[in-house]
Steps between C-alpha positions, in 0.01 A plus 500: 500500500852391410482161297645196686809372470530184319714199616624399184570676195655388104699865523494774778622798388582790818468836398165678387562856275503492138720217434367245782175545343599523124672134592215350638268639260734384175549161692086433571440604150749187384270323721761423758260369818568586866633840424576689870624835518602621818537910605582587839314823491229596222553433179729820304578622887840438400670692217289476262230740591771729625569519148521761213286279279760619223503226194738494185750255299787772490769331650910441424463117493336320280314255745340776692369636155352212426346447875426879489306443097314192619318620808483832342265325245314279799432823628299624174292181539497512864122590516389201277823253687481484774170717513602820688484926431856623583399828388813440257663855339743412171602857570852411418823502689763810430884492624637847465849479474768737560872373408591401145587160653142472665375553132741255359408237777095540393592496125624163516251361795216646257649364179533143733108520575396623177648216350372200730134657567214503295366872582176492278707791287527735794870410585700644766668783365791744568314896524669878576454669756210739345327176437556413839390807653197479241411172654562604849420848586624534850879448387721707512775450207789701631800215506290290272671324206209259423287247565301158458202421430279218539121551362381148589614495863329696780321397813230296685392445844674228714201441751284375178752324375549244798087499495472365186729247528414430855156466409512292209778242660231435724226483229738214377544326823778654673512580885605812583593519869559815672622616882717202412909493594765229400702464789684206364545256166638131541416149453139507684373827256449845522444570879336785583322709773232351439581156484702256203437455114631192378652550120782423285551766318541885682489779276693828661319859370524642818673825395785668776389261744645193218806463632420427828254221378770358281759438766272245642517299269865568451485712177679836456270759307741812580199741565516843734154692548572842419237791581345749238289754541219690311257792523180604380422890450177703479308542185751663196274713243603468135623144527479344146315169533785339314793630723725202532714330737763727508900435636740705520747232475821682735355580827238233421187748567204353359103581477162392311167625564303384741126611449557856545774516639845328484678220615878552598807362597852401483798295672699657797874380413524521895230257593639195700397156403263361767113421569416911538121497451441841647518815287747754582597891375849449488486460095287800454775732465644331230148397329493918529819555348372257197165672489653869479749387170266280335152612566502826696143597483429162770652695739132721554350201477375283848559168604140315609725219646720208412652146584847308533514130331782288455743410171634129541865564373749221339845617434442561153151664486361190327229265648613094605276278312536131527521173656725393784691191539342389848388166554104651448409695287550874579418721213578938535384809327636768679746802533384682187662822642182719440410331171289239684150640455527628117644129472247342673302338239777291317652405760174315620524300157823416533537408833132266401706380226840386673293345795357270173839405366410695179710743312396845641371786273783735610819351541647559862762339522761763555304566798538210674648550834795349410622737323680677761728244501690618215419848422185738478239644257457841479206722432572858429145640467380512894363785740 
């Protein structure tokens, strides 16, 4: 049964995948009271369980390494805080690179998160291409120049993820309200389909549905839901147990294993922005292309099925984090551009910690909305 929906609440936050849930979970552990989450659908039905599950600190800009370092670390402790089995796989995340400037670009990003992370002396390193190859059979290394790799990264599963902080926000005293949709924010609350929360303070982690929610209030949060698509094959024999999240960083063409088989995907350059839930062939072709220059020997392999999800896209590939000026408070997390779920678990704390007035453990300030205003922040390492 779904739980009731309160009439009054200190902080309603709309949006229940990995970051609606990380945010009320972070904020219940301060011991915030009167905690309300609201999710139209079931909780992860958004993008977040749609999700590669991919998690890593390699990044171009130096807030994202530190988002990407912290929650990679929360994920470590994940089973003793918040109390959940991810089924978590440090398998490591390899780039394979094939232009001198590609190598250049991951030289410097690696030298950048090498020198802000602590990586428990297994840094992020710069490898060949035999290494590469070594550490990923299935590639093939023709038009290979070399790669990047990231032991300490890898890959978790999303569903468990929004469990275990589901579960334990509620342990704390949250209320987690499902089947639930905003249909409009002003002075009276949060209304809803189900009836009207009183609060004064929204918090917006809705995902590609955040912009909507944000002009109601009057705020601009410049995201466009974007659909991506991935597939599962049929068991693979010989795959090494440590195979890791492999990208080959042109075309984008990405896979990790997936029990025994693999998970696989990649963007379509000619998908149109909109809210296309349905999956669709029309990228195959190009996924095949990918497949027969990077890993050939998938092409004999079946597909058992698959699943299309949606990025939440700024203009600069970088999540909005911050507080609006509105005459209530209106907090956002959102538009992280398919970084949102490896992000996840920082974001929670620093989102808890801005809603307290406190200095946040990550700095995100050159995320704030705002920014758009006067320029944009770019992040070079994205599929």
């Amino acid at each position: 049964m779904a739980a009731p929906l309160p009439e009054t609440a200190e902080v309603v936050i709309i949006g229940g995948g990995v970051m609606g849930t990380s945010i009320a979970f972070h904020l219940a552990e301060a011991g915030v009271p009167d905690v309300v989450l609201l999710e139209m659908n079931g909780l992860g039905s958004g993008s977040t369980c749609k999700a590669a599950g991919g998690v890593r600190a390699n990044f171009s800009d130096e807030v994202n390494i530190a988002l990407g370092a912290r929650s990679l670390e929360a994920f470590a402790r994940f089973g003793e805080r918040p109390g959940q089995d991810i089924d978590l796989h440090r398998v490591g995340y390899l780039f394979l690179l094939e232009t001198a400037e590609q190598v250049e670009h991951f030289r410097e990003s690696t030298a950048l998160q090498n020198r802000l992370q602590e990586t428990g002396g297994r840094p992020t390193r710069m490898v060949s291409v035999d290494e590469a190859v070594a550490l990923a059979p299935l590639v093939a290394p023709d038009g290979l120049v070399g790669a990047c790799f990231s032991p300490t990264a890898g890959h978790c599963t999303p569903e468990s993820v929004v469990l275990g902080y589901a579960s334990a926000a509620r342990r704390l005293g949250a209320t987690l309200v499902t089947g639930c949709e905003v249909v409009g924010i002003d002075a009276a609350g949060v209304r809803t389909n189900r009836g009207v929360v009183r609060t004064p303070t929204v918090i917006c982690a809705a995902g590609a549905w955040s912009a909507g929610l944000a002009a109601m209030v009057g705020v601009d949060l410049p995201v466009v839901p974007l659909r991506r698509q991935i597939v599962v094959t049929e068991a693979i024999a010989g795959l090494p147990d440590t195979l890791p999240m492999t990208i080959d960083f042109t075309s984008t063409f990405y896979f990790h294993r997936e029990g025994p088989g693999l998970l696989v995907g990649m963007s379509d350059p000619d998908e149109l922005p909109g809210f296309h839930l349905g999956r669709t062939d029309a990228w195959i072709p190009r996924l095949t292309e990918a497949m027969a220059r990077r890993a050939p020997a998938l092409l004999d392999v079946g597909l058992t099925g698959g699943w299309a999800g949606l990025y939440e896209v700024t203009p600069d590939h970088n999540a909005l984090i911050g507080e609006a000026d509105t005459s209530s408070r209106f907090l956002y997390a959102t538009g992280f551009s398919g970084h949102g779920f490896l992000q996840g678990p920082a974001v929670g704390e620093v989102i808890r910690d801005l809603y307290l007035g406190r200095p946040p453990v990550v700095d995100v300030t050159p995320l704030d909305a705002r920014r758009f205003q006067s320029g944009t922040r770019a992040e070079r390492n994205i599929v």
